[in-house]
Backbone bond lengths (Angstrom), bond angles and torsions (degrees), N, CA, C in turn:
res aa  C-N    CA-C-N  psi(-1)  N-CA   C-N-CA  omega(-1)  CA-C   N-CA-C  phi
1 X - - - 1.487 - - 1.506 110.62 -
2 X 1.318 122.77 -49.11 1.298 113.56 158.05 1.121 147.91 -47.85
3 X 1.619 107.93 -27.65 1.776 110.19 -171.80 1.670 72.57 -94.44
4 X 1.394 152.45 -68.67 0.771 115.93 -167.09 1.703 138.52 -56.78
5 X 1.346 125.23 -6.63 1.181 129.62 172.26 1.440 112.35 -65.90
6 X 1.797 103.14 -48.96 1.497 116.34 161.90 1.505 125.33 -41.17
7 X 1.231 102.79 -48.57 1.965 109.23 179.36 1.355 95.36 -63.77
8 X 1.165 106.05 -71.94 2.017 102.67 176.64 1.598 104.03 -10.72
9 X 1.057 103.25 -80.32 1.437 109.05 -154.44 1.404 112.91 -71.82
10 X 1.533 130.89 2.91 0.934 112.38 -172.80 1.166 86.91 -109.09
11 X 1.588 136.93 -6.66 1.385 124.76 -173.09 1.449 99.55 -98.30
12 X 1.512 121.55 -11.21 1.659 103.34 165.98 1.423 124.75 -81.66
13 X 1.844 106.17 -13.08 1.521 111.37 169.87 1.765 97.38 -78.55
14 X 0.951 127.56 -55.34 1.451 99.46 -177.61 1.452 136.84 -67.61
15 X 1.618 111.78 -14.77 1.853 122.96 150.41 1.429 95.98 -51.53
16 X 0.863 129.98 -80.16 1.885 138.95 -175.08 1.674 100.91 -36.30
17 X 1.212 117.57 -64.78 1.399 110.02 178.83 1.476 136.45 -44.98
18 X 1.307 109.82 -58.44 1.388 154.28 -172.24 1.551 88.27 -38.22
19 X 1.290 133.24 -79.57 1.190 147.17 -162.93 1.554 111.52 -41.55
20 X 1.580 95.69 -61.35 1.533 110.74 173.67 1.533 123.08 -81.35
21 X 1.315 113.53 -6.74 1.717 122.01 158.93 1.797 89.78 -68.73
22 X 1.026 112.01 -76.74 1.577 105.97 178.27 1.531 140.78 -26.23
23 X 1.360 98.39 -47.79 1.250 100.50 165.82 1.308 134.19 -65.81
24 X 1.723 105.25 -38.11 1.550 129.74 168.29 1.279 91.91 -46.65
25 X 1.488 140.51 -48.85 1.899 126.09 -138.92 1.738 89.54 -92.35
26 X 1.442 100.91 -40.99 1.529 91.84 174.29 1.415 155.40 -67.21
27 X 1.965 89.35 -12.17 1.145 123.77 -179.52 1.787 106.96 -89.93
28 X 1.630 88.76 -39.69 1.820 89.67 164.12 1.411 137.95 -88.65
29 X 1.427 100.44 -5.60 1.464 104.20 164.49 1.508 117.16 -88.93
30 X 1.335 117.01 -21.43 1.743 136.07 -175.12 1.761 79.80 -74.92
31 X 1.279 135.79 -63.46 1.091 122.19 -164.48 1.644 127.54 -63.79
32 X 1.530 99.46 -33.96 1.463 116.03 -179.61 1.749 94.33 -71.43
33 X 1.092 122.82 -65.09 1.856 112.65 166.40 1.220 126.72 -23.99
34 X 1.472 122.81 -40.47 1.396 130.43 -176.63 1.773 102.47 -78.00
35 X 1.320 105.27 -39.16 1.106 105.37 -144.00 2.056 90.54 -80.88
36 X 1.572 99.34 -43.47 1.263 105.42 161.85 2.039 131.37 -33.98
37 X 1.174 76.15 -56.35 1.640 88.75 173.90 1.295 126.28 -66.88
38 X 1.388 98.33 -37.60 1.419 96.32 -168.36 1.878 92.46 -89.01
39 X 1.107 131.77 10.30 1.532 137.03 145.42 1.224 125.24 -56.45
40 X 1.791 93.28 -77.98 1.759 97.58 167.59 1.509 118.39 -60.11
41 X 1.333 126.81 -10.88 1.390 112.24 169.62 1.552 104.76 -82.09
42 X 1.154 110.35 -64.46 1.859 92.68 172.46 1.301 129.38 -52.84
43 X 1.587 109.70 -29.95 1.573 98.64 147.19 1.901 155.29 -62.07
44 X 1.790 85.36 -10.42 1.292 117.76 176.24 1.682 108.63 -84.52
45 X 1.513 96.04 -40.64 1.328 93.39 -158.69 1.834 107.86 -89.99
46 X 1.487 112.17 6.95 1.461 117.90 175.83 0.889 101.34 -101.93
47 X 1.436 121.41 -23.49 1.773 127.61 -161.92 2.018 83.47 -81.00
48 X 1.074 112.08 -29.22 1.699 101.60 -155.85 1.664 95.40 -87.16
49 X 1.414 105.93 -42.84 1.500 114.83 173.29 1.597 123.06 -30.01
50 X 1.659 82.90 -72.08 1.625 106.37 -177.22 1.590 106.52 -62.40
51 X 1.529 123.75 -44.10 1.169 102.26 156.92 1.750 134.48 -64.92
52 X 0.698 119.65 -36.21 1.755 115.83 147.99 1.147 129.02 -20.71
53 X 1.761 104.74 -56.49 1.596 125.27 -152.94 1.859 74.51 -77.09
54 X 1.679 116.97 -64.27 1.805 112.19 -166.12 1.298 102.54 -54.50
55 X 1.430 135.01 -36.83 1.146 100.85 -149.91 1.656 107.42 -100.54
56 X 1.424 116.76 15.12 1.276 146.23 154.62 1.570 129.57 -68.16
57 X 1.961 90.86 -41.64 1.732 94.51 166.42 1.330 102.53 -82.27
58 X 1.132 121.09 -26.30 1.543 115.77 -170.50 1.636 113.84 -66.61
59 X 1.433 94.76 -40.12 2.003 97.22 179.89 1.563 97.01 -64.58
60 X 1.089 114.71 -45.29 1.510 105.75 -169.24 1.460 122.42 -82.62
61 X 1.408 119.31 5.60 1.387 129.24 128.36 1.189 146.36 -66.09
62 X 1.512 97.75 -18.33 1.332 105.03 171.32 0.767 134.88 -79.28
63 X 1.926 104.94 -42.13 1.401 120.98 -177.25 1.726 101.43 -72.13
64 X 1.497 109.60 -40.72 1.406 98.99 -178.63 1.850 116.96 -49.09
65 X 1.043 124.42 -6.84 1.545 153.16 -168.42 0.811 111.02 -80.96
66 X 1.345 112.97 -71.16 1.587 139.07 -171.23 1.314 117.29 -72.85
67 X 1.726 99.03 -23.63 1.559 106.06 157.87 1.295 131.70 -69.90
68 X 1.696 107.24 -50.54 0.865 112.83 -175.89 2.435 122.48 -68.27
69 X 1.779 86.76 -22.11 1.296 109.25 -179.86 1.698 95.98 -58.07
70 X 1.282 120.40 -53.05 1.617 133.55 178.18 1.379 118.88 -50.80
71 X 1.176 102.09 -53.98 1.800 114.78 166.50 1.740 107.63 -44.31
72 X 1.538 101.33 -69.74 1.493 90.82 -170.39 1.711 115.74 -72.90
73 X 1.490 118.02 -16.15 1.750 120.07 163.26 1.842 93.93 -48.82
74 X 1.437 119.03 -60.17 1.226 118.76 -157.25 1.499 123.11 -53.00
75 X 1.610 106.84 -42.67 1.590 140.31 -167.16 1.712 89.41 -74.70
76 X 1.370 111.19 -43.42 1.223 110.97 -168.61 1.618 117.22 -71.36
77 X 1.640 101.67 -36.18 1.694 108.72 -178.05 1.919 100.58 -75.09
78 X 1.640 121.62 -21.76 1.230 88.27 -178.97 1.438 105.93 -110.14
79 X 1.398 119.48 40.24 1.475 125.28 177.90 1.921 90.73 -88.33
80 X 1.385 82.88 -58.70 1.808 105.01 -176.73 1.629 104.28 -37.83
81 X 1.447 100.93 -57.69 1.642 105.37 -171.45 1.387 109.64 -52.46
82 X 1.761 105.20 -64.40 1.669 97.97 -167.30 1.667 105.00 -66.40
83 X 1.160 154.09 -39.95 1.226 156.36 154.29 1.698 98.64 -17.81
84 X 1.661 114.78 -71.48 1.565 93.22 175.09 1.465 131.70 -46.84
85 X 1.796 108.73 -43.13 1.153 123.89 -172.17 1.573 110.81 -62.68
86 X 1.480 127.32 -43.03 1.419 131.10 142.52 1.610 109.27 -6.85
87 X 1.318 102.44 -87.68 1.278 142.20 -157.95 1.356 96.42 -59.71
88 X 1.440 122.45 -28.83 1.635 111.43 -172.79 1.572 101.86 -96.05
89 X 1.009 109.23 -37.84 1.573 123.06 163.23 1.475 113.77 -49.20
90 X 1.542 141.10 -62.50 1.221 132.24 176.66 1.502 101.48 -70.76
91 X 1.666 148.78 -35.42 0.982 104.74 159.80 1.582 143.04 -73.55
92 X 1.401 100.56 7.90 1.361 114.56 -173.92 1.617 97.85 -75.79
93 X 1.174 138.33 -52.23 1.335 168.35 -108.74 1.814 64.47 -121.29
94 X 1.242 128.41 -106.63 1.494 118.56 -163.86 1.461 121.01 -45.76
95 X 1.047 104.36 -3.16 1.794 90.05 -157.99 2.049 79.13 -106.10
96 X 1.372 116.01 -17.88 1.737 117.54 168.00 1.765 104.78 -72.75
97 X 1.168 116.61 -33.56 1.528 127.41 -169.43 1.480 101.33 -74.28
98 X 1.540 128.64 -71.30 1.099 114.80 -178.62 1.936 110.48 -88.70
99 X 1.115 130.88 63.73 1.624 145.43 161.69 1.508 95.73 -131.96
100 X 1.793 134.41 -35.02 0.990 120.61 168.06 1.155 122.83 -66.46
101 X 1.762 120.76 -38.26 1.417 132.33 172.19 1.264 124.52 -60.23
102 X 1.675 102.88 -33.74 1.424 115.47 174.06 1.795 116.34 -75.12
103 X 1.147 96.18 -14.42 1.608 103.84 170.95 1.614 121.11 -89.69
104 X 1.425 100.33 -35.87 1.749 106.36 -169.91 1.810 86.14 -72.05
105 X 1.190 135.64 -27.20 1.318 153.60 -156.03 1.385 98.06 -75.81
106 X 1.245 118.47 -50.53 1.355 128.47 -147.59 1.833 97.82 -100.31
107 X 1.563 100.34 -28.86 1.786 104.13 177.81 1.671 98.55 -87.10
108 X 1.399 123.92 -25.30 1.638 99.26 166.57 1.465 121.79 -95.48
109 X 1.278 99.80 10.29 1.620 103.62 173.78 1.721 106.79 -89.51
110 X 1.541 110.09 -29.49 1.331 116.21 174.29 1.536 108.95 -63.54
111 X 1.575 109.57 -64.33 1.675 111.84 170.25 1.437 113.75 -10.13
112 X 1.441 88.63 -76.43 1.752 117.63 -160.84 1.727 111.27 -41.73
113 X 1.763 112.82 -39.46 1.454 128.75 -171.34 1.976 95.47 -83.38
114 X 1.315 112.08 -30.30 1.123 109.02 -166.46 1.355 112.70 -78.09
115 X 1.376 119.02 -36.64 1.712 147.59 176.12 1.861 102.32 -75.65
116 X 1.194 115.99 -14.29 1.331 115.06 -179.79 1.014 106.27 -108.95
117 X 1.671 132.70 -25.30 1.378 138.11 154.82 1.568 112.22 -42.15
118 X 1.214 93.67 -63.49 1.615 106.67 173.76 1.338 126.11 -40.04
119 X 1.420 106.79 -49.93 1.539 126.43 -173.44 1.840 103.15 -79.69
120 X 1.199 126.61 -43.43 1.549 132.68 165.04 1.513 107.83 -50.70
121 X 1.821 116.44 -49.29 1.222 103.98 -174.77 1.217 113.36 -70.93
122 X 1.634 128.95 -43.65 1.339 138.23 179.31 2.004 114.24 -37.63
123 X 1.062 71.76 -73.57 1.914 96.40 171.49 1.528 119.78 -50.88
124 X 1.761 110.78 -31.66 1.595 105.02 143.62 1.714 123.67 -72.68
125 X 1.021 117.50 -22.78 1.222 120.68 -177.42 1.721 121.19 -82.18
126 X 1.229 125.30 114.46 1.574 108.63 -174.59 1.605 116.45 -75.67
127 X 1.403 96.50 154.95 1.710 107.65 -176.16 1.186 110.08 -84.31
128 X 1.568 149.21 161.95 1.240 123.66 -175.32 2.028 92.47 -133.83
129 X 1.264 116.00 146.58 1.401 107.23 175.10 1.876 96.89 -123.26
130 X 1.537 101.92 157.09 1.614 110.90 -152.78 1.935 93.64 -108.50
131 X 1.043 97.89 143.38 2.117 88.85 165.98 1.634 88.77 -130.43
132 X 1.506 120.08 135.34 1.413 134.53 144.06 1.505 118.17 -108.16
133 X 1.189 117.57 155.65 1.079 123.60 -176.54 1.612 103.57 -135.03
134 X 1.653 116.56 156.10 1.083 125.76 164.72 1.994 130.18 -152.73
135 X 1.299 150.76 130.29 0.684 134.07 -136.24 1.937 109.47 -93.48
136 X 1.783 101.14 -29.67 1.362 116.94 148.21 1.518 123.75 -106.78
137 X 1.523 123.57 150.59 1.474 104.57 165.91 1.762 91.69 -139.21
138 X 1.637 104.30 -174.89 1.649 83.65 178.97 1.490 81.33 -153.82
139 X 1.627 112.84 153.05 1.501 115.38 -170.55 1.346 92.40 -117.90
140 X 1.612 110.75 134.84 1.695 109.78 -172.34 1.487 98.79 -117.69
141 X 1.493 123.90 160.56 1.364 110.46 170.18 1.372 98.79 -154.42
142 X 1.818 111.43 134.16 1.711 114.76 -109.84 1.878 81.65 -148.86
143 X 1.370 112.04 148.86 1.407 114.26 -167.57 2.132 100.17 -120.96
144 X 1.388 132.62 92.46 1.351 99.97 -157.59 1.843 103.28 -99.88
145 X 1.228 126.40 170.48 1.382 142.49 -143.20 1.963 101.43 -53.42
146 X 1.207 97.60 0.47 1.788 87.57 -166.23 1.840 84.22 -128.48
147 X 1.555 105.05 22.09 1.657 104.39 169.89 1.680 129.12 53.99
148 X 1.376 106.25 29.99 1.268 131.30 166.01 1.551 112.06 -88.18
149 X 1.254 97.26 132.92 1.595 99.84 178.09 1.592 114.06 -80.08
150 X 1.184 128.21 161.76 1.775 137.85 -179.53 1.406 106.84 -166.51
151 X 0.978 73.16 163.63 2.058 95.88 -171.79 1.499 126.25 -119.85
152 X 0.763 127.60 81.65 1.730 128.22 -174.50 2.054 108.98 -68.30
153 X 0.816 117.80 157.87 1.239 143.68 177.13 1.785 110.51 -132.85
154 X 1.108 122.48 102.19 1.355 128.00 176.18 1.434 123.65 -108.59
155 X 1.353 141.26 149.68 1.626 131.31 128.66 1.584 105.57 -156.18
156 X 1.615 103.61 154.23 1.320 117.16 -179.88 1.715 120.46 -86.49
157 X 1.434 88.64 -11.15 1.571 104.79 -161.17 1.706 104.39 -108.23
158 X 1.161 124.55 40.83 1.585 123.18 -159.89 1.904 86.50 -90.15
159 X 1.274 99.74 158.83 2.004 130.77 170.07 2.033 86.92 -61.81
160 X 1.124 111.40 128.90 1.193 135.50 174.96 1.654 104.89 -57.03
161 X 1.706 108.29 -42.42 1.454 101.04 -172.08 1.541 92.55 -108.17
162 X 1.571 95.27 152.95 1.717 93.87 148.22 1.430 113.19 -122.55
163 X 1.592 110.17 160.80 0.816 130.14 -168.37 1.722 121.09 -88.13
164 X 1.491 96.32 129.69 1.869 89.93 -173.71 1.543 102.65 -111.23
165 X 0.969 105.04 158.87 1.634 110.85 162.86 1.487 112.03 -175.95
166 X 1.900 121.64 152.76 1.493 123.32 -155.19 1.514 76.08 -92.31
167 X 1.904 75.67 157.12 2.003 102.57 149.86 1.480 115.40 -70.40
168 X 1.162 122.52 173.46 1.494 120.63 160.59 1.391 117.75 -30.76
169 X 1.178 133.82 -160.15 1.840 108.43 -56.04 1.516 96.43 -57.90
170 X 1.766 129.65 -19.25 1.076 112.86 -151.62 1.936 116.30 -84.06
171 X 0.513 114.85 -167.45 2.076 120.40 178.05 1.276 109.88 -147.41
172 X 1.524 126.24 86.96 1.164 123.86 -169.70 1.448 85.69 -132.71
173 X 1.224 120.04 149.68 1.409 124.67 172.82 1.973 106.91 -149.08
174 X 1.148 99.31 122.53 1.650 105.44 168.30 1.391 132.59 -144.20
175 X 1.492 121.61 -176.59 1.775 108.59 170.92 1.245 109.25 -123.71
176 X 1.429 136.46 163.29 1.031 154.72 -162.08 1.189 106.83 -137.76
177 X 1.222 160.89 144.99 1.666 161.07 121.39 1.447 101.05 -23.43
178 X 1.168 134.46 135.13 1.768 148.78 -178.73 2.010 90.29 -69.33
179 X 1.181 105.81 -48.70 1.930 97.69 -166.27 1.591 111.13 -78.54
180 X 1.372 93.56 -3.52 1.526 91.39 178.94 1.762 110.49 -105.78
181 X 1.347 112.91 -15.83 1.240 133.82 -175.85 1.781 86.72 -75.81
182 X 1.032 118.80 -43.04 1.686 124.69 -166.32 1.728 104.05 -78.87
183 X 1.215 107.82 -37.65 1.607 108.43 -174.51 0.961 100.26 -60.20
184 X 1.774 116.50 -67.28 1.282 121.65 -170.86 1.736 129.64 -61.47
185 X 1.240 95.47 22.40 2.387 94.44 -163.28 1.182 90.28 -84.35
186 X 0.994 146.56 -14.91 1.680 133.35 -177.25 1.660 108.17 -100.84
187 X 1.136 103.13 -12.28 1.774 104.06 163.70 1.238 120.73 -89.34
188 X 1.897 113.55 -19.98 1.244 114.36 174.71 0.900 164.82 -118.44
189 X 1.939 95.80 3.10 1.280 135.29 137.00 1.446 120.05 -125.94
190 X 1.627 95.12 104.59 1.398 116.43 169.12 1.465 124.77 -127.69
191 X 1.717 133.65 168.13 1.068 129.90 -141.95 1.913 92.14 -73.44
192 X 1.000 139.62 -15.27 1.384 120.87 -168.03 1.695 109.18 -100.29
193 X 1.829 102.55 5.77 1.366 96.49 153.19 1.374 133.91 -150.00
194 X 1.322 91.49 60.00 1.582 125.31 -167.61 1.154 126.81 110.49
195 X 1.552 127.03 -34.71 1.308 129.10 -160.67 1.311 109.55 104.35
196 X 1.620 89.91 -173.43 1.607 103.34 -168.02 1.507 106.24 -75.27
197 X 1.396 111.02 170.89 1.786 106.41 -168.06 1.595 130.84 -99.54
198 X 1.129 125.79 146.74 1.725 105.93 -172.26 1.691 98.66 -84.88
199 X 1.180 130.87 156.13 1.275 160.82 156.49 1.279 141.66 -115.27
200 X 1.394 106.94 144.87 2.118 92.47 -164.64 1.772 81.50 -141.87
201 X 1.294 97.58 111.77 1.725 116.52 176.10 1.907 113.32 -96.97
202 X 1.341 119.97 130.99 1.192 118.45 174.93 1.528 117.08 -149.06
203 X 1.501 97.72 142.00 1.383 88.97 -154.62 1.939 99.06 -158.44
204 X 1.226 135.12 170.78 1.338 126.29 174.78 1.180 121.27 -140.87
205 X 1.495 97.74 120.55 1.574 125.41 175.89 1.783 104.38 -15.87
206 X 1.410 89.83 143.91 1.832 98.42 -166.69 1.520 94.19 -91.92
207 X 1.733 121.51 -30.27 1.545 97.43 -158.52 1.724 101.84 -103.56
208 X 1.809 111.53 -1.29 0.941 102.76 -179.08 1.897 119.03 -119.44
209 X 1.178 93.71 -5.40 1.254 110.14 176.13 1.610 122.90 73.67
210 X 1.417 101.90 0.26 1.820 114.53 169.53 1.652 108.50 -73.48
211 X 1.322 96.62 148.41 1.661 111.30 -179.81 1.578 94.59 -82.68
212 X 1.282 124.00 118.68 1.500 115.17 142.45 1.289 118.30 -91.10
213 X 1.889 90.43 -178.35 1.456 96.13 165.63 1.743 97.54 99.93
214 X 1.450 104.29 178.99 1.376 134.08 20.68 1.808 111.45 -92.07
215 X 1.385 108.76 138.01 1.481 104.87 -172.66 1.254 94.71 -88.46
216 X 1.860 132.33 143.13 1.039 129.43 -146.02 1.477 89.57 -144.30
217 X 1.165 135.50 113.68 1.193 141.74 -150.31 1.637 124.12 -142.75
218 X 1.411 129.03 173.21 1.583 129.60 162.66 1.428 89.61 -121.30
219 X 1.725 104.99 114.65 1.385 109.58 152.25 1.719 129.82 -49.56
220 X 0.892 144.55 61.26 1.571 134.65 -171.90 1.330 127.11 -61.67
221 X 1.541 108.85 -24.02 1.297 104.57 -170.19 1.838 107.30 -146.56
222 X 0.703 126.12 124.94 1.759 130.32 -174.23 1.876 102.65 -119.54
223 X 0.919 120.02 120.25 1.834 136.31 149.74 1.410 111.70 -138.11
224 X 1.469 99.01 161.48 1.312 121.49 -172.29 1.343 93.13 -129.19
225 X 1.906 125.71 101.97 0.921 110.06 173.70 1.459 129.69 -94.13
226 X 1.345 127.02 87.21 1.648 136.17 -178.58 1.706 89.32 -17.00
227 X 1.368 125.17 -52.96 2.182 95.77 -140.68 1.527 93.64 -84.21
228 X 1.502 138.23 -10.84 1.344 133.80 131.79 1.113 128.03 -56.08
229 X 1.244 123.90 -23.04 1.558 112.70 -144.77 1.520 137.50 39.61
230 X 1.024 113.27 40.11 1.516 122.13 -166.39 1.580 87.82 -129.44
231 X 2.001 106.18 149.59 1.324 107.87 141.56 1.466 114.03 -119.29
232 X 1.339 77.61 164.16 1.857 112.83 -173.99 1.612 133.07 -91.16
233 X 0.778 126.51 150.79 1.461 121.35 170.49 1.681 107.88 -143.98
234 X 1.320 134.08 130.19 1.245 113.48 153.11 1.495 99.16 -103.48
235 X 1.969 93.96 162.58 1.580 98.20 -178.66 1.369 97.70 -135.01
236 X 0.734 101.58 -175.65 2.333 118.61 -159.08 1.683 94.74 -166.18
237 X 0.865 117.11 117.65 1.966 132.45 166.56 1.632 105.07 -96.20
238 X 1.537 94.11 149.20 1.340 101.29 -170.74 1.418 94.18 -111.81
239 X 1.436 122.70 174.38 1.430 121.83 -160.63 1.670 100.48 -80.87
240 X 1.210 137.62 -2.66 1.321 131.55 177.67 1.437 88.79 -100.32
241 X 1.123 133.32 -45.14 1.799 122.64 -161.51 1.218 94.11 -76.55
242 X 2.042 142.86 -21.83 0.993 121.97 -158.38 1.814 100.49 -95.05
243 X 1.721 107.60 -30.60 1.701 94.97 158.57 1.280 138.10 -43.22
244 X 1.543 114.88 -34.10 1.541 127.91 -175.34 1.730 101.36 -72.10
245 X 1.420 112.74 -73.00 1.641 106.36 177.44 1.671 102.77 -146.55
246 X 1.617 109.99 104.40 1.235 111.70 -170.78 1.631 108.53 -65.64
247 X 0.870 131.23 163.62 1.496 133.54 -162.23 2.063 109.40 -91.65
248 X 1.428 97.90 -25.98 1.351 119.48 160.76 1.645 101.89 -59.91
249 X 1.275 119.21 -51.36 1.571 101.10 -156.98 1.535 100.61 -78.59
250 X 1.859 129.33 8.49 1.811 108.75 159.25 1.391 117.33 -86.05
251 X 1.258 119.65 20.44 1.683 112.79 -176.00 1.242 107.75 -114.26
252 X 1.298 110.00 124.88 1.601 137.69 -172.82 1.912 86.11 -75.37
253 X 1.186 126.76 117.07 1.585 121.47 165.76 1.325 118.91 -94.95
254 X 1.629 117.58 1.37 1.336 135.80 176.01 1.489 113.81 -83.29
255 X 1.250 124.40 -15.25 1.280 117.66 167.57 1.099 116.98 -107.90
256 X 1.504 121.86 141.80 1.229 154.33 178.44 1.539 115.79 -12.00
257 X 1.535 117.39 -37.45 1.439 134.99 177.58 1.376 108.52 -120.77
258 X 1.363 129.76 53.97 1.467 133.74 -160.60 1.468 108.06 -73.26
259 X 1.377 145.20 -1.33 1.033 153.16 131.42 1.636 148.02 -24.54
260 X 1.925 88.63 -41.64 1.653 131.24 148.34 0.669 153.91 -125.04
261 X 1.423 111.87 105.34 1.531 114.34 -158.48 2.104 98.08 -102.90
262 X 1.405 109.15 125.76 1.530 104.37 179.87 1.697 116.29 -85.24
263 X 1.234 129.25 171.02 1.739 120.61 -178.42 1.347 82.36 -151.11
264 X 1.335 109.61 161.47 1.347 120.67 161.23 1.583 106.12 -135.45
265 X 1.347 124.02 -177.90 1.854 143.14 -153.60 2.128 79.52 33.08
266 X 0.931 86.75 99.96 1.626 99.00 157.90 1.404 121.78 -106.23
267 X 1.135 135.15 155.53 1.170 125.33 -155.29 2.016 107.81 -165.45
């Protein structure tokens, strides 16, 4: 009777219990849920944050990237540029260097055809050499106003004609009148076709009867002076014709008029 009075009663404390054990688990699991959630939500909501916050540093790494990737595209396109611009510039600079060369090139290549024109036409054309003769001549040596010395060549008695004849290759031979040979010397050697002419005069001393010479000379100047009747020549020696026979060494200074010395068969 006792242990059963005991069971009794311990099975009406656990009817009595039971209910409110229950409620407790539901009240502590309702709480552990809340308490849960409201975890994973603050765990959600840092997890979403912090991903925000990275994927915020991350854009702004990128772009800092993408900037900096742009910068060096940029640095790089005007490395390229001025490098061409260099580059178009030094060949500019050569390609001005040889158009000038190619020009100075092209003006002595013109010269050269023009000077060979010249030289083809010349070389078709024959040269002609002159002979006068005279039976007196007289060599003067002459002081003029600015005290320069000169040399005349004179005679009254010259061959009426002179004598022409070509250089090689050609064989032309003719005569001329001597006063017309004299009119014309300044029409027929002048500077655009050679100049004045060289000459080699020979002839023999009147008082001694020796041949000098040959006096080897630049004709410069030719007249025929009518109110003498005499022609003229002045002559001028060049420093090679004056080694051969200076024009000084035909004057006798021992005679009385040492200035003139006369020759005759002149030639």
């Amino acid at each position: 009777a006792h242990a059963y009075a005991k069971n009794s009663l311990q099975r009406n404390a656990m009817r009595q219990f039971t209910p409110a054990l229950l409620l407790s688990a539901f009240l502590l699991l309702l709480l552990l849920a809340l308490v849960t959630g409201a975890v994973i939500a603050d765990d959600a909501s840092l997890s979403s944050s912090s991903l925000r916050s990275l994927k915020l540093k991350d854009s702004m790494n990128l772009h800092t990237m993408l900037s900096q990737a742009a910068d060096l595209s940029r640095q790089g396109r005007e490395q390229v540029a001025a490098g061409n611009d260099i580059s178009a510039d030094r060949h500019s600079e050569k390609e001005d260097v040889l158009n000038r060369r190619l020009v100075s090139c092209s003006d002595k290549l013109d010269k050269c055809k023009f000077d060979l024109k010249t030289c083809e036409k010349e070389a078709a054309e024959p040269t002609f050499l002159f002979t006068q003769m005279a039976d007196m001549c007289k060599l003067k040596r002459k002081t003029d106003s600015k005290g320069e010395r000169y040399y005349e060549w004179s005679s009254k008695d010259m061959d009426d004609d002179t004598y022409v004849f070509s250089d090689r290759p050609y064989r032309i031979a003719e005569t001329m009148t001597t006063e017309d040979f004299f009119d014309g010397f300044d029409d027929m050697f002048t500077k655009e076709n050679r100049g004045k002419p060289n000459g080699a005069i020979t002839f023999r001393h009147k008082n001694t009867d020796r041949f000098e010479g040959p006096l080897i000379s630049v004709f410069v100047e030719a007249a025929y002076k009518t109110d003498g009747g005499k022609f003229v020549y002045k002559l001028r020696q060049s420093k090679d014709q004056e080694t051969v026979n200076a024009l000084e060494d035909f004057f006798d200074n021992k005679d009385d008029d040492g200035d003139v010395v006369e020759y005759e068969m002149c030639s």
